[in-house]
N, C-alpha and C positions, 0 to 999 in steps of 0.2 A: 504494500500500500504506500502510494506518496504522504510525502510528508504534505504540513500544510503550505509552509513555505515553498514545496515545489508547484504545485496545483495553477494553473491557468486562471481560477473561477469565474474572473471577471468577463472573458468571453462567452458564456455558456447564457443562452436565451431561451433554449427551448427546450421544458424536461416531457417524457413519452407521457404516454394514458396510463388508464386502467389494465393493469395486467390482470388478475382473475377472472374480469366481467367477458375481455379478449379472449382468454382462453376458452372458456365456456362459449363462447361465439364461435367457434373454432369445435366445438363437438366435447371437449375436452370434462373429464366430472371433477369438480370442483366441490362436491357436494356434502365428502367427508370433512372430517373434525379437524385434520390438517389445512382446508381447502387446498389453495394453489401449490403449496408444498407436495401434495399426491402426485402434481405432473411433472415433479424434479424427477422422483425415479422412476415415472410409470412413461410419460411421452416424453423425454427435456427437447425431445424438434422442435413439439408444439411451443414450448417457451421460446426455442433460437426465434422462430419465424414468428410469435408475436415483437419479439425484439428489434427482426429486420421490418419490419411493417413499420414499427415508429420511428424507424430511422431513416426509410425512404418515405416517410411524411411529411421528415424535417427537425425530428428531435435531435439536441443534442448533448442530450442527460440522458442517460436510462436507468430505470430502476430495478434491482434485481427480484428475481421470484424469490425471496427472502421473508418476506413480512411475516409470515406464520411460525415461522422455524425459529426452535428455540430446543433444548434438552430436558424444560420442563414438559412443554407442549407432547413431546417425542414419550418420554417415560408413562405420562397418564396413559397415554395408548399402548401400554406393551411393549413401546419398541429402544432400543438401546440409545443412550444419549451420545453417542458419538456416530451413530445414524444420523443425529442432527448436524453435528458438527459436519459431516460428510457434505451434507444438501447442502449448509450456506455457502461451503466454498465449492460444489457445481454449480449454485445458482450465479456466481461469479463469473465462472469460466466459462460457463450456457453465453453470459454475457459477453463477454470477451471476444467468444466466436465469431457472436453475431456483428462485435466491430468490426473484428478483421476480414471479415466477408466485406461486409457494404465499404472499408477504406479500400480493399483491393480496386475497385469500379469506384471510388469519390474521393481520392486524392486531394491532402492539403485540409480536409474538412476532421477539426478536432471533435470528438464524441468521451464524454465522461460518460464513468460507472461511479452510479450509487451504488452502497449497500445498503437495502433496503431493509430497517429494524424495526417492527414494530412494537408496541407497547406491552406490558404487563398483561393488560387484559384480555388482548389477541392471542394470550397463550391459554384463556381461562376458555374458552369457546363461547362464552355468553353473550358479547356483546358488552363486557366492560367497557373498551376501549372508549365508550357513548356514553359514559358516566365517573368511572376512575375509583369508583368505592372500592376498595379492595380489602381481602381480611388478608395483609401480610403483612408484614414489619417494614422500615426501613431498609435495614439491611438485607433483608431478602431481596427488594426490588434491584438494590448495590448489586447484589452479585448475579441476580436474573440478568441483565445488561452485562455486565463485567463478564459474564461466562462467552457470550456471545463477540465482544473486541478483542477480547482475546484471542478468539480462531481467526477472524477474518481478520487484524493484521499481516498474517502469514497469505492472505490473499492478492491478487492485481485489481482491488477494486480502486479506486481512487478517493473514495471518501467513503464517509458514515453518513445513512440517511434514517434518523431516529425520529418516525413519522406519528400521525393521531395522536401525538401525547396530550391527555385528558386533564392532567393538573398541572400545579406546580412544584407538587412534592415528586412528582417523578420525572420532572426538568434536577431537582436537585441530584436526584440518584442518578440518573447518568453522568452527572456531573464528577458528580463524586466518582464514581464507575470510571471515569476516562482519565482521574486523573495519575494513572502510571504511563499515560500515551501523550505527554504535554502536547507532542510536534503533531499530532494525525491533525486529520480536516474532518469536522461534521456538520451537519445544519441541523435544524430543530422546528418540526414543524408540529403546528398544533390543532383540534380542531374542535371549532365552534358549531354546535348540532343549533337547530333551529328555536329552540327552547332556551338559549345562552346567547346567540348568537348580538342578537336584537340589544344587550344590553354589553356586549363586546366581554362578554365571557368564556373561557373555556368551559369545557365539558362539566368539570367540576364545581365551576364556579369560581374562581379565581379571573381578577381581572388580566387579557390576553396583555395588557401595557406589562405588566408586572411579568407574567413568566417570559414573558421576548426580553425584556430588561436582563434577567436572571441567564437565559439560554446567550444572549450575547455577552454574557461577561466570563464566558467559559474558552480558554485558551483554544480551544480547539474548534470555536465557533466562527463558522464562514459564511453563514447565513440563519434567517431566521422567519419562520413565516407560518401557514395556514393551511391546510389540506383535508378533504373528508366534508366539505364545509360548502352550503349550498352557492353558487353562484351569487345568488342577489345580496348577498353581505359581504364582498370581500372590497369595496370600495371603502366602507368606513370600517373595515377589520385592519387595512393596505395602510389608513390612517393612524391607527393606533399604532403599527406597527414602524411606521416613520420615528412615529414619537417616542417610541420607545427604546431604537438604539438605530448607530448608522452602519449597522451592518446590511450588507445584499437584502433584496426582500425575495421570497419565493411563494407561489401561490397555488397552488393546484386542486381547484374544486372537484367536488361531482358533475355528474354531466347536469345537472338541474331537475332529473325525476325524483320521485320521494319513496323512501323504502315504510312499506307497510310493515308492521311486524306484526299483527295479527293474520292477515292474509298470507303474507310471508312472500311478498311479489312488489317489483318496482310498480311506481305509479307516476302518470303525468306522458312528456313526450321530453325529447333534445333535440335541439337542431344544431348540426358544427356551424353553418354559416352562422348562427347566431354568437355560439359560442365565441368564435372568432372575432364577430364584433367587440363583443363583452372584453375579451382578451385585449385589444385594443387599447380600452378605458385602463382595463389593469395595468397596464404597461406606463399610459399616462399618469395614472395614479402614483406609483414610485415602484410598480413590482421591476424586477430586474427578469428574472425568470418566472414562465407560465406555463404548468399544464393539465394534464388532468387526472383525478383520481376517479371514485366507482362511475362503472358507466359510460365513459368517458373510452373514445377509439380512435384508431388511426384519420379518421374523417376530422376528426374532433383538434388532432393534432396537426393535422395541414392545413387547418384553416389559424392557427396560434403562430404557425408559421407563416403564413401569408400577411398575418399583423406583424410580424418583426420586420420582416420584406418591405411592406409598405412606407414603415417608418423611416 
């Protein structure tokens, strides 16, 4: 992994979609307690070639099939934790592949890897990550994170991408968590569900000014921003987030539909033209980088790009 001080970031405009909602568009099941982590060992093509799809869309972040995987996650289900350890560093290399495919034909054109880490509650399967309550300590959550930087060091990923974080006690724990890696690069993004959003809350309810405040004062912080987080709030979420420190800002909503939890089915419609629009504003607003989380596809992603183009 580069260090922070090696990292390019400041050129990097456009990060990919939705990987899971892609896959499952793609045929692929997603439907176990791992999700997307089932299609590291079961199809990892289907990840290369959602990978090459955002990158002849125009991204040039990607994120890895990483979010799910963890040695907590892996052990509840039976399976050995170094099974996990296995996945995060192929969902690295899946990635990797899929650069050095699309540089061999787009020469000259730089493409970062994220590692894509999700939260504590992404390993609970419930749907924490939309609330942050959790029954574990501190230090559990320290070494939940910690277990996870510690393999993927030994990766080619380029940064740490520590996504949906819910509060701001779990902005501290990774904190704490990274600090034997002073030099790596990560960002911090967080997400404001509909219920918070309106009042510029995280999930947990802590104001978004205060944990971007807290995530940018972390040596290893090279961005900070929002994701998971419906389209129509990130203009005054973009704001808070100015205000809060001068680091890079990064954005990456849903496509704009709404997940039922009763029914257990998206609701609404997306249009990328639109999104594209929207992305536009984002851009004007102060984000540096734009793309997209659930829902959210290659369409989605060439049209984020034709707003960077434009500008």
């Amino acid at each position: 992994m580069r260090s922070r001080d090696q990292l390019r970031f400041e050129t990097a405009r456009v990060l990919d979609g939705g990987m899971a909602s892609e896959l499952e568009f793609q045929g692929a099941d997603i439907s176990g307690p791992l999700w997307s982590a089932h299609v590291l060992e079961e199809a990892p093509e289907k990840v290369v070639a959602v990978h090459r799809a955002y990158l002849e869309a125009g991204a040039d972040v990607l994120l890895t099939a990483s979010y799910q995987v963890s040695r907590k996650g892996y052990v509840e289900f039976g399976l050995a934790g170094d099974r996990a350890d296995a996945a995060l560093l192929r969902s690295v290399e899946l990635a990797c592949t899929a650069r050095a495919e699309f540089a061999s034909h787009n020469k000259g054109r730089e493409v970062l890897i994220a590692a894509s880490l999700g939260p504590y509650g992404a390993a609970l399967h419930n749907g924490a990550e939309y609330h942050g309550n959790y029954d574990c300590t501190f230090a559990d959550l320290v070494q939940f994170h910690q277990e996870r930087i510690a393999v993927l060091i030994e990766s080619n990923a380029d940064l740490l991408a520590f996504e949906t974080l819910p509060s701001l006690e779990e902005a501290q724990a990774i904190g704490e968590a990274l600090k034997p890696w002073p030099n790596l690069a990560a960002w911090f993004t967080f997400t404001c569900p509909d219920t918070r959003a309106a009042s510029l809350q995280v999930a947990h309810g802590e104001l978004l000014r205060d944990c971007a405040k807290l995530a940018a004062s972390f040596p290893q912080t090279i961005a900070v921003g929002v994701n998971c987080t419906r389209p129509k709030w990130l203009p005054m979420l973009i704001a808070e987030l100015r205000a809060a420190s001068d680091k890079p800002i990064l954005v990456y909503p849903n496509s704009g539909e709404g997940w039922d939890a009763e029914t257990r089915c998206w609701t609404g419609h997306s249009d990328a033209t639109e999104f594209g629009q929207h992305a536009e504003q984002w851009y004007s607003a102060g984000a540096q980088i734009v793309g997209g989380c659930c829902r959210t596809r290659p369409a989605h992603i060439h049209q984020v790009a034709l707003a960077v183009n434009s500008r």
